[in-house]
N, C-alpha and C positions, 0 to 999 in steps of 0.2 A: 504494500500500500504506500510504503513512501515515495518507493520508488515511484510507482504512479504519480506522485502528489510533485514529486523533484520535478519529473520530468513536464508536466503540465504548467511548473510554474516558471522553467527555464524557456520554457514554448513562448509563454505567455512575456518575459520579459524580452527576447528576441523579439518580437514580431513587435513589441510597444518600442521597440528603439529603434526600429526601420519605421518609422511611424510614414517617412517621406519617401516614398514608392517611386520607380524610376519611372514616367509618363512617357518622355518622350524616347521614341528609337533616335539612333545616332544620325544627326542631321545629314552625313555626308551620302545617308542613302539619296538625298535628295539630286546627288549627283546622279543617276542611275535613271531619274526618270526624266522623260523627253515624250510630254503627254499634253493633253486638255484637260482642263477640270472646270468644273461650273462650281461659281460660288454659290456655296449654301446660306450660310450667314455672313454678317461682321459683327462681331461681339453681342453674338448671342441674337441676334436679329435678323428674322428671315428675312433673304433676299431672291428667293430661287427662283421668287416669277421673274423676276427682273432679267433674267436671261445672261449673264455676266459670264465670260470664261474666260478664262485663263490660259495660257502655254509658259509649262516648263521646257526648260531647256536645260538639263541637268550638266549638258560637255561644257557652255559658254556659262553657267552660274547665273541664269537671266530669267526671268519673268515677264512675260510683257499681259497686253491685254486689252478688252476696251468695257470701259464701265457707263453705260450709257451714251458718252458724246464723245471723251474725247481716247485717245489709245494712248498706252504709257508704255514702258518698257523700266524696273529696276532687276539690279544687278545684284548679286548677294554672293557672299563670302563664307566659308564653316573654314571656322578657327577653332581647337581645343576643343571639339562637338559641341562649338554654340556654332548655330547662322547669323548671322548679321546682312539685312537687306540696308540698302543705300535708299535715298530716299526718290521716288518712281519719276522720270522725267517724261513730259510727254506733250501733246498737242497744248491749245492756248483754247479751244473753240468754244462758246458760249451757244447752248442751247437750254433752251426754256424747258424748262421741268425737266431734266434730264441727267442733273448735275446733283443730284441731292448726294450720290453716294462718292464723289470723288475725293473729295477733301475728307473726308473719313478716313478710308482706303490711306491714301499720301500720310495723313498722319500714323496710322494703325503700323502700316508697312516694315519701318523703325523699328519697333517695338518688339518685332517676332525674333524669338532668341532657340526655342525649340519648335520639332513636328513631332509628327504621332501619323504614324503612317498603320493602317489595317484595310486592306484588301484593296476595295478601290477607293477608300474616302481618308483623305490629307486633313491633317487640323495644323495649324500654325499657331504656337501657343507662345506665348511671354517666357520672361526670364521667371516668372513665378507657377508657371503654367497655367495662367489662365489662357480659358482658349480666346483666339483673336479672330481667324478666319475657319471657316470648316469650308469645307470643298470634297466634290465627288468627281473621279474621273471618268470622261466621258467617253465613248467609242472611239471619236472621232481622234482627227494627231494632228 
């Protein structure tokens, strides 16, 4: 019976001292993909009717995309298994009701330090892991 009682409670203080579970897979898988994905959210807020996709380009570290009006392209970096994206350069074009998500996006973009990659759905999470973007990839390339 102690033995039971030892062992339940060395369980128990392992698993309370990993309390901080590892989320993200190692970013440089991101190097490997060379896909589409449609944005699902930006923090936490669906976007998926919105129609929004993405292309990685995992050889060139580049993202580009168009988020209603105008197209961007940033560039990102895995250093030490953080990513670090630059912040998105891209068209100047003013269209009416069509802009609500850009300036979101440009600032968000910054921000992603890890991913979370399972099956076909991308999440780009913070240096805390909160998630930033989720994305699902799509047939198409």
């Amino acid at each position: 019976m102690k033995k039971v009682v030892f062992i339940i409670s060395a369980f128990l203080m392992i698993s309370c001292g990993n309390s901080e579970k590892e989320i993200s897979e190692d970013p440089a898988a991101l190097n490997a993909i060379d896909s589409e994905y449609k944005l699902l959210e930006i923090e936490g807020q669906d976007v998926s009717s919105e129609g929004f996709n993405l292309q990685f380009n995992g050889e060139e570290q580049r993202l580009s995309g168009k988020l209603g009006c105008n197209n961007f392209v940033a560039t990102y970096k895995i250093q030490d298994s953080v990513i670090k994206f630059n912040p998105p350069l891209g068209t100047k074009m003013y269209c009416e009701g069509k802009m609500e998500y850009e300036d979101d996006f440009g600032k968000i973009l910054p921000k992603i330090r890890n991913v979370k990659i399972e099956d076909n759905n991308l999440t780009l999470l913070s240096g805390d892991n909160e998630e930033l973007l989720s994305l699902k990839k799509t047939d198409e390339k």
